[in-house]
RODO-2510 file (C-alpha; in nm, 4 decimals, decimal comma):
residues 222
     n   res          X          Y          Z
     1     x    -0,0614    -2,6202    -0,1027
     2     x    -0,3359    -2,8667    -0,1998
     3     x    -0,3693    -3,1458     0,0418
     4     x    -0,5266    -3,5125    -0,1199
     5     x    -0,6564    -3,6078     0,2091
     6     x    -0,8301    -3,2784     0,1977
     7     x    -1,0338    -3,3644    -0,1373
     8     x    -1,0475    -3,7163    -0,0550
     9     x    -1,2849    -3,6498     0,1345
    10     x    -1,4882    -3,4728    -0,1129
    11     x    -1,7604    -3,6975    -0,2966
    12     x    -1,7517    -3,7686    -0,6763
    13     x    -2,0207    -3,5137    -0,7202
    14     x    -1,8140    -3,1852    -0,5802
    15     x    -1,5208    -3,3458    -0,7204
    16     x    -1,6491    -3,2997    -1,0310
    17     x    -1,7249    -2,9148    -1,0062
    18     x    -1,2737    -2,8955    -1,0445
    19     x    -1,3168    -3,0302    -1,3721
    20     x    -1,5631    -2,7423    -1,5119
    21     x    -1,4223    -2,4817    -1,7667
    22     x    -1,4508    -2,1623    -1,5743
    23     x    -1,3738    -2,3266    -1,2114
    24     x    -1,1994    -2,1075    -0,9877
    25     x    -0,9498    -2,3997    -0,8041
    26     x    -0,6021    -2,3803    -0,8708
    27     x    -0,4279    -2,6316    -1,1558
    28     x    -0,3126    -2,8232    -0,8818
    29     x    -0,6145    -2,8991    -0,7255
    30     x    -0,7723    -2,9878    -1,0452
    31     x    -0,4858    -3,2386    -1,1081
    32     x    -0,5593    -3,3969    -0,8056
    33     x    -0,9328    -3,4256    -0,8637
    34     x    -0,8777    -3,6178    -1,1535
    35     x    -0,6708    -3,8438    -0,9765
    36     x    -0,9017    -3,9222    -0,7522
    37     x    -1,1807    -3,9782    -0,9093
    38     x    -0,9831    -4,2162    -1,1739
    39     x    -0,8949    -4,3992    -0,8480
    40     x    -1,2446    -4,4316    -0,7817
    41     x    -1,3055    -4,5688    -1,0842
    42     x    -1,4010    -4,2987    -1,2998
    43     x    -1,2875    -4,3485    -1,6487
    44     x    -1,2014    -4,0383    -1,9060
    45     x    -1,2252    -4,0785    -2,2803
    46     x    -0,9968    -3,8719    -2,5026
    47     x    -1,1714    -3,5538    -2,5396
    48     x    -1,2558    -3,5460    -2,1465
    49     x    -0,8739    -3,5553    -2,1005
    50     x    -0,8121    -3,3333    -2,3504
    51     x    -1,0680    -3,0378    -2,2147
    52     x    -0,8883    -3,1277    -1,7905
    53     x    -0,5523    -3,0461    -1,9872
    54     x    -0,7085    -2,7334    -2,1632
    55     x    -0,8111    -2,6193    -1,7919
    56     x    -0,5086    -2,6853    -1,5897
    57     x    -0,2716    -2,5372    -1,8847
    58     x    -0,4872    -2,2156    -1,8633
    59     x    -0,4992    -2,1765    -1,5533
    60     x    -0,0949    -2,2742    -1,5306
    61     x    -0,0433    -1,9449    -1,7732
    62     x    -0,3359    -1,7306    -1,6506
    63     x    -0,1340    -1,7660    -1,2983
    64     x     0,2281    -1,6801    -1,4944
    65     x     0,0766    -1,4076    -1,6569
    66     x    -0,0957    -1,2474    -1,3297
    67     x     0,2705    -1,2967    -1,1640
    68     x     0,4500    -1,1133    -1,4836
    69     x     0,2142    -0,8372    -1,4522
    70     x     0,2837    -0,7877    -1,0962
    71     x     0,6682    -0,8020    -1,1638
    72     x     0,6000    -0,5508    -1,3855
    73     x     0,4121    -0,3099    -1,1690
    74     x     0,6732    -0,3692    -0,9317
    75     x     0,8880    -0,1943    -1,1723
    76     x     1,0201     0,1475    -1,1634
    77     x     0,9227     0,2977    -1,5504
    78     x     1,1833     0,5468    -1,5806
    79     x     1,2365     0,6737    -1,9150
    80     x     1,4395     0,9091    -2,1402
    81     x     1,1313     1,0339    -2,2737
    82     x     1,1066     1,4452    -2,2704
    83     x     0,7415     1,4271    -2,2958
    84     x     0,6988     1,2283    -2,0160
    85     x     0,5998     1,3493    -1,6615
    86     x     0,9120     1,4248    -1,4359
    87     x     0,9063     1,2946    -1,0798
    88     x     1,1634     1,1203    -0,8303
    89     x     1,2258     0,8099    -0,8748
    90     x     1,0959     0,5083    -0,7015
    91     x     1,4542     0,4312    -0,6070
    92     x     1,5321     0,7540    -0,5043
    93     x     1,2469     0,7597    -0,2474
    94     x     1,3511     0,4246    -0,0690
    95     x     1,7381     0,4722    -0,0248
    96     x     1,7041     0,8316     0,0619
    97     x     1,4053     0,7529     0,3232
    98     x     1,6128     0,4859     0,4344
    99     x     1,9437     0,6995     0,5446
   100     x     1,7454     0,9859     0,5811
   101     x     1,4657     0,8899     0,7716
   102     x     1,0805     0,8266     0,6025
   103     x     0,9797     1,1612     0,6317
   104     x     1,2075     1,2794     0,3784
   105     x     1,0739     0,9998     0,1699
   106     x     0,7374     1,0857     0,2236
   107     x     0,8360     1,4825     0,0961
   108     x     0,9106     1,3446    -0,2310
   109     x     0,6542     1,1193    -0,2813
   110     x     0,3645     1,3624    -0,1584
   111     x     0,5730     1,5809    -0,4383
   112     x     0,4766     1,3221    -0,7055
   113     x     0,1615     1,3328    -0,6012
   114     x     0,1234     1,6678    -0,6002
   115     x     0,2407     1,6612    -0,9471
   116     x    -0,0016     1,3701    -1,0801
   117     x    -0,2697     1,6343    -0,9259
   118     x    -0,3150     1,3671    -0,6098
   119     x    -0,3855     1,5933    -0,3365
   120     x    -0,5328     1,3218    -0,0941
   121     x    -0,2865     1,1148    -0,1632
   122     x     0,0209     1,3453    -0,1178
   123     x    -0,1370     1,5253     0,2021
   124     x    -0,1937     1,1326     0,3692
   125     x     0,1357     1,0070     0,2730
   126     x     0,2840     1,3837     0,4327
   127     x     0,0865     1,2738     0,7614
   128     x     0,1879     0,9247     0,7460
   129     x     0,6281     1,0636     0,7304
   130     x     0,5597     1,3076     1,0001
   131     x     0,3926     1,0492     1,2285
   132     x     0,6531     0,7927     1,1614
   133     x     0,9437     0,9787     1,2994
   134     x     0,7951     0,9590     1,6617
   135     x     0,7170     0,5872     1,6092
   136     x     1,0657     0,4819     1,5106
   137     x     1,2296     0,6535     1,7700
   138     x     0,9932     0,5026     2,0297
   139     x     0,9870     0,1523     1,8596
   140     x     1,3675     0,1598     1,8337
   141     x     1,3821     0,2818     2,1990
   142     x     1,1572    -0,0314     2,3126
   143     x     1,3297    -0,2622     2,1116
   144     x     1,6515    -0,1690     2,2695
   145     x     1,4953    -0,1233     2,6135
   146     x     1,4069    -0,5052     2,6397
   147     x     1,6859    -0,6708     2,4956
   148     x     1,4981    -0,7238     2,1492
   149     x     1,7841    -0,6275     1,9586
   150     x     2,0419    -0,8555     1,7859
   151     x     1,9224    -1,2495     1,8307
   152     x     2,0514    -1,4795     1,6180
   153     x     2,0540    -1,4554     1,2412
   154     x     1,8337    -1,1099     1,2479
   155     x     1,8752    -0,7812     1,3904
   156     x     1,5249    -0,6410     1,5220
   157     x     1,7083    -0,2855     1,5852
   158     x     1,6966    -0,2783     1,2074
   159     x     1,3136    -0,3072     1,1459
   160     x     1,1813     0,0756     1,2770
   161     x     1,4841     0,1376     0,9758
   162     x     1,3330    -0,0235     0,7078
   163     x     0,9576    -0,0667     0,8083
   164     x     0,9025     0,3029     0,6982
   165     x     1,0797     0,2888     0,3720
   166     x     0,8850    -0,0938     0,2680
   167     x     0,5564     0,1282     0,3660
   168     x     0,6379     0,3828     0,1100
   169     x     0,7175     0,1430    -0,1708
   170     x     0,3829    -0,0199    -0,1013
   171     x     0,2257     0,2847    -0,1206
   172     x     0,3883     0,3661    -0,4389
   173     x     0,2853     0,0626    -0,5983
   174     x    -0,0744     0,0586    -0,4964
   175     x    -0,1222     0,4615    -0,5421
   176     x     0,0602     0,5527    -0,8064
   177     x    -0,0432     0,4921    -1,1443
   178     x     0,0690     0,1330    -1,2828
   179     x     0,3260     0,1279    -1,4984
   180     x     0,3365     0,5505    -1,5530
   181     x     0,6667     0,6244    -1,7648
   182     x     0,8235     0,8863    -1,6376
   183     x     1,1394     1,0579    -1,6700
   184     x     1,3505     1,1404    -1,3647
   185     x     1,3323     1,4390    -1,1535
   186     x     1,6348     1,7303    -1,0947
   187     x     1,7913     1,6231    -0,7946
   188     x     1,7962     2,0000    -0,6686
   189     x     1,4932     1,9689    -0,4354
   190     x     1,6504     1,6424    -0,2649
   191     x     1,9582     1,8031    -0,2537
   192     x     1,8242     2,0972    -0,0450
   193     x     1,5861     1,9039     0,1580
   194     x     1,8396     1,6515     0,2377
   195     x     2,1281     1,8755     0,3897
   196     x     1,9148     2,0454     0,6817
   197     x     1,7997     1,6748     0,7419
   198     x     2,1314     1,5715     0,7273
   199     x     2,2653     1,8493     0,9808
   200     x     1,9787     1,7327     1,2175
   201     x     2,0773     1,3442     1,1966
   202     x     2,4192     1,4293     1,2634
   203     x     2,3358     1,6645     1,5817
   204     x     2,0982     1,3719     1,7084
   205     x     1,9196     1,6170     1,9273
   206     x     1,8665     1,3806     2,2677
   207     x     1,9068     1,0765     2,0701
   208     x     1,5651     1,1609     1,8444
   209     x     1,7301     1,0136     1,5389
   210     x     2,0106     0,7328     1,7138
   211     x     1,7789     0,4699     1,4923
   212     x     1,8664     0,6066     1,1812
   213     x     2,0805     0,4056     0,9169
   214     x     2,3047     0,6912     0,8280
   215     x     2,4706     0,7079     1,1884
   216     x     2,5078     0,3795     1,1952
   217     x     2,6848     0,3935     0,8068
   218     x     2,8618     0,7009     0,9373
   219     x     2,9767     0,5462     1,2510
   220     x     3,1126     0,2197     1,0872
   221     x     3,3264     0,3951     0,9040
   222     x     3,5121     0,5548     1,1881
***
């Protein structure tokens, strides 16, 4: 947020620099530079005013555009297409990482990669599920341990739970290529990962995997 007292301060000289065609303030900051310096006295003719509106109206849909585009990125590009590259979806990846655990996330998406030919990235997003099990179970363990848990209007029991699956959506979005159509993959590989995972979960071998969203699902519905 643009503050007047801020630019107030600002003599007639700098102020002048927000009114320049390729200036890099934001619309609202030139709005208020004009302002002020009218204040001051300054006095714009017709085509002056005309060129400040130019400017802010620019910059007003240069910033709509930039916010469409990353809407769209954000975007998961599935398509019926059967030329287009098959890999598992962006949706499949969060909700199964999220009752499954992130490593099981991170299988599939280092299997995209693998696919796009993204060997870095699919080995460091591998290392980045495997060390993330230890770290929920010992982030969930301190968060219990000191009374972190439910306060108030948020549960911080729930953040080891989600943290991993918001990682691997960023890392989608910033690694994988923007906007790629691609058609969805067979759900046999998930399917076979997900029942050994699924066994282990449920066997909660000295309370490794008592942080996981699925018991908690599964036990709410005893």
């Amino acid at each position: 947020m643009v503050k007047k007292s801020v630019l107030s301060k600002l003599s007639d000289l700098e102020l002048e620099k927000y009114l320049e065609k390729d200036n890099r303030f934001v619309p609202e900051a030139v709005q208020i530079a004009v302002q002020i310096l009218e204040e001051r006295g300054r006095i714009f003719n017709d085509v002056e005013k005309a060129d400040i509106q130019n400017i802010i109206q620019n910059k007003i849909d240069s910033e709509e555009q930039k916010l469409k585009d990353e809407q769209e990125d954000l975007k998961d590009h599935i398509t019926d297409d059967p030329s287009a590259i098959a890999l598992h979806s962006k949706t499949l990846i969060w909700t199964s990482s999220l009752f499954l655990g992130t490593l099981f996330g991170a299988i599939l998406m280092a299997l995209n990669f693998s696919t796009l030919n993204k060997y870095t990235s699919a080995i460091l997003t591998l290392i980045f599920g495997i060390i993330y099990v230890p770290f929920q179970y010992y982030a969930y363990q301190f968060i219990v341990e000191n009374n972190f848990g439910n306060h108030g209007k948020y549960n911080s029991e729930l953040l080891p739970m989600v943290l991993g699956p918001a990682i691997l959506t960023l890392i989608w979005v910033t690694a994988m290529p923007k906007r790629l159509p691609y058609r969805s993959k067979s759900l046999l590989i998930p399917a076979m990962l997900a029942i050994p995972i699924f066994i282990i979960i449920l066997n909660n071998y000295n309370d490794w995997f008592s942080s996981y969203f699925l018991l908690d699902f599964l036990n709410l519905q005893k």
